[in-house]
N, C-alpha and C positions, 0 to 999 in steps of 0.2 A: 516524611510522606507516609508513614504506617498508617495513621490514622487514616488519610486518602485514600488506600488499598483495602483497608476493611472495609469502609464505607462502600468501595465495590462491589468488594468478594457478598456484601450483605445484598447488595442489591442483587447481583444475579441470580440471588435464593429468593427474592420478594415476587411479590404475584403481579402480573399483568397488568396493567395499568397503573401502577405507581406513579407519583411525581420523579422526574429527573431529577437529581442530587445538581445543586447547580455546578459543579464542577464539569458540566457535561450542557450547560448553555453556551449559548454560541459566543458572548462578548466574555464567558471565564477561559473557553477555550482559547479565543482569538488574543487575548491577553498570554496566557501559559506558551502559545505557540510562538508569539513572536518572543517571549524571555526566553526560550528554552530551544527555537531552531537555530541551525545553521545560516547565520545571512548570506554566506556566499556558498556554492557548491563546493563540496567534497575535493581535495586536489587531486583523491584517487583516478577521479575522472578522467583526469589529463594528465594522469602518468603513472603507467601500467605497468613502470619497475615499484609501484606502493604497493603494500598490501590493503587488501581491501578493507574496511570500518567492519563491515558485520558480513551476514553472509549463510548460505546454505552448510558451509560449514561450523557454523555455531553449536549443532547438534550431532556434528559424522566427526569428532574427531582423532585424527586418524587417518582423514582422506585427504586427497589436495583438494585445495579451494577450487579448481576448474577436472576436478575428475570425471564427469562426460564429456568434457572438451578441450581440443588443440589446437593451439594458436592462439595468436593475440586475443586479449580481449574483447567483448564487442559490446558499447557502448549505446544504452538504451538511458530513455527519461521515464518517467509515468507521473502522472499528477494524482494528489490525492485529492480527493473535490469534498470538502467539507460544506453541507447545507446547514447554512443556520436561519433553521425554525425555530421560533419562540418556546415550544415547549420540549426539545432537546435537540442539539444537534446530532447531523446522519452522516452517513460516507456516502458517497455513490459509489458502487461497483458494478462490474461487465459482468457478459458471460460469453466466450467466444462461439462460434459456430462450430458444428459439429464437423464439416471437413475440413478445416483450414490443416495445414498440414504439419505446424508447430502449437503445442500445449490445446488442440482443438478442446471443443467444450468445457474447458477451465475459466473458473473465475479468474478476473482479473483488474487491475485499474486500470484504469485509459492511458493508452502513452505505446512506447515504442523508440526505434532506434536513433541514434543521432545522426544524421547526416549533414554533410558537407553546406546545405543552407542553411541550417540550425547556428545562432551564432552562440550561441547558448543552449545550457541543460532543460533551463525555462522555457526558451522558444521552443524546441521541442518536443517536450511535455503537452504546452497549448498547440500545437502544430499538430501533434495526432491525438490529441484531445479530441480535435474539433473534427480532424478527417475521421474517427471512428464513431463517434454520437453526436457530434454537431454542436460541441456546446462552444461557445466563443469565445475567445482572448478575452473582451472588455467582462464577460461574465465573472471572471475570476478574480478575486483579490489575493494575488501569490502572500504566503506566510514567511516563505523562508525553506530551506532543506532539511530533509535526513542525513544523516550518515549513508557514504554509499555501499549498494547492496550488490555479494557475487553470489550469482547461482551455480551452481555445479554444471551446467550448461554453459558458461565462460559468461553471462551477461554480466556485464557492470552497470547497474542500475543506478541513476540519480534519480528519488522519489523528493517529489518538490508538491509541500501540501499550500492549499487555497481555499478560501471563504468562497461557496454560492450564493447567491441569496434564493431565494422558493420564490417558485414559479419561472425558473430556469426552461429556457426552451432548445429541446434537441432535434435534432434531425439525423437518425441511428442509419450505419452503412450495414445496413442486412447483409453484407457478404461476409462482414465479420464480424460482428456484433449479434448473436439472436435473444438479448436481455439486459437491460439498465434495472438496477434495481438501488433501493438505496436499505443500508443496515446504519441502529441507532450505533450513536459514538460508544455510548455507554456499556452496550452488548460488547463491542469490538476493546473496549482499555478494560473489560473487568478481567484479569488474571485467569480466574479462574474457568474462565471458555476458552482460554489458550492452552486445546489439548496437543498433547504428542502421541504422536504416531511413529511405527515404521511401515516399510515396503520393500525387497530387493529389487532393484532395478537395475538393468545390464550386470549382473554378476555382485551388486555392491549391498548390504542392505545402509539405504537410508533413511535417516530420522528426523522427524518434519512436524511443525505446526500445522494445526484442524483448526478451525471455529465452523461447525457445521450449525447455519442459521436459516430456520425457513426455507429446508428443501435445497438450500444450495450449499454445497462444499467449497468453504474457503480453504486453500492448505496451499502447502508449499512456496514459493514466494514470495509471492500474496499475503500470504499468511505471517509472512516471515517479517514484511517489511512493516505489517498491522504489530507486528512485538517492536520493532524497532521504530513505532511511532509510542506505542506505551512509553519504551522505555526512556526514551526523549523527552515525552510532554506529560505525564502519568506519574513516576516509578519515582 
């Protein structure tokens, strides 16, 4: 895959309107992803004596894998929503409101926790898909899984990617949604936008993925699970 990663790292140096390298159309992607995801969810999911696939500690090592948090695990989905538009495909990503009272104004995918009518990590995924920007079950062609993600916040994330087609129609829950945006694929798998950062937080310093694109801070993650989609369908 070298030659694939230069071909990146070359584009994120090229100017503004280039053509998309097809490895970043929608039917090489939708191809790469079903060879190369998970068909079934992560068993991490459903058993909390595993250790996690990847995780906020990939970068802190040295910490525990849930060092802001005690107690069981807590069990969320997110969907990745891939548009495929003809001349490259994009992500959709959020941006939360400003007062919500957990990761307010951070970027994010659409998704949330699993509960008890979720019969699956899939359901949902589309289940606060839809409750947070409106977009709908039949809208999505599911791919397949990531690897599952813990954040130092004890989440256990199951990130489960899906084909859009454009001209997808939303209807945003402005109480916790104040931005749908979408970033190309291409920006998000080239390597070399996957910067590192630190920050001390509560007494710890940690170290974390940026892709700061267009005014908006992807990082932490968000950020985290955009590397553990590279390195799955990319790397």
């Amino acid at each position: 895959m070298s030659g694939q990663i230069a071909q990146m790292d070359a584009l994120a140096k090229s100017k503004v309107g280039s053509p998309t390298p097809a490895l970043f159309l929608p039917d090489a992607f939708r191809g790469l992803a079903k060879e190369r995801l998970r068909r079934a969810p992560p068993e991490g999911d459903l058993n909390a004596h595993l250790p996690p696939d990847v995780g906020d500690h990939d970068l802190n090592a040295g910490l525990p894998v849930d060092v802001f948090h005690k107690g069981p695990p807590r069990r969320a989905a997110v969907l990745i929503p891939v548009v495929a538009h003809e001349d490259g495909a994009t992500v959709i990503l959020t941006r939360r409101t400003d007062h919500l009272t957990a990761h307010a104004g951070q970027v994010a995918f659409p998704g949330g926790k699993i509960e008890g009518i979720d019969p699956t990590p899939l359901a949902a995924a589309l289940r606060e898909t839809e409750e947070e920007i409106g977009l709908k079950p039949d809208q999505v062609e599911p791919l397949g899984y990531l690897d599952l993600y813990q954040t130092g916040t004890g989440f256990r994330i199951v990130p489960v990617v899906g084909i859009v087609e454009p001209g997808y129609q939303l209807d945003i829950d402005d109480n916790e949604v104040a931005a749908v945006f979408e970033v190309p694929l291409v920006f998000l798998m080239t390597p070399t936008n996957h910067e590192r950062r630190s920050r001390v937080f509560r007494g710890h310093e940690r170290h974390f993925y940026a892709m700061p694109y267009d005014g908006n801070h992807i990082w932490g993650a968000t950020a985290g699970i955009v590397r553990n989609l590279y390195n799955r369908v990319y790397r």
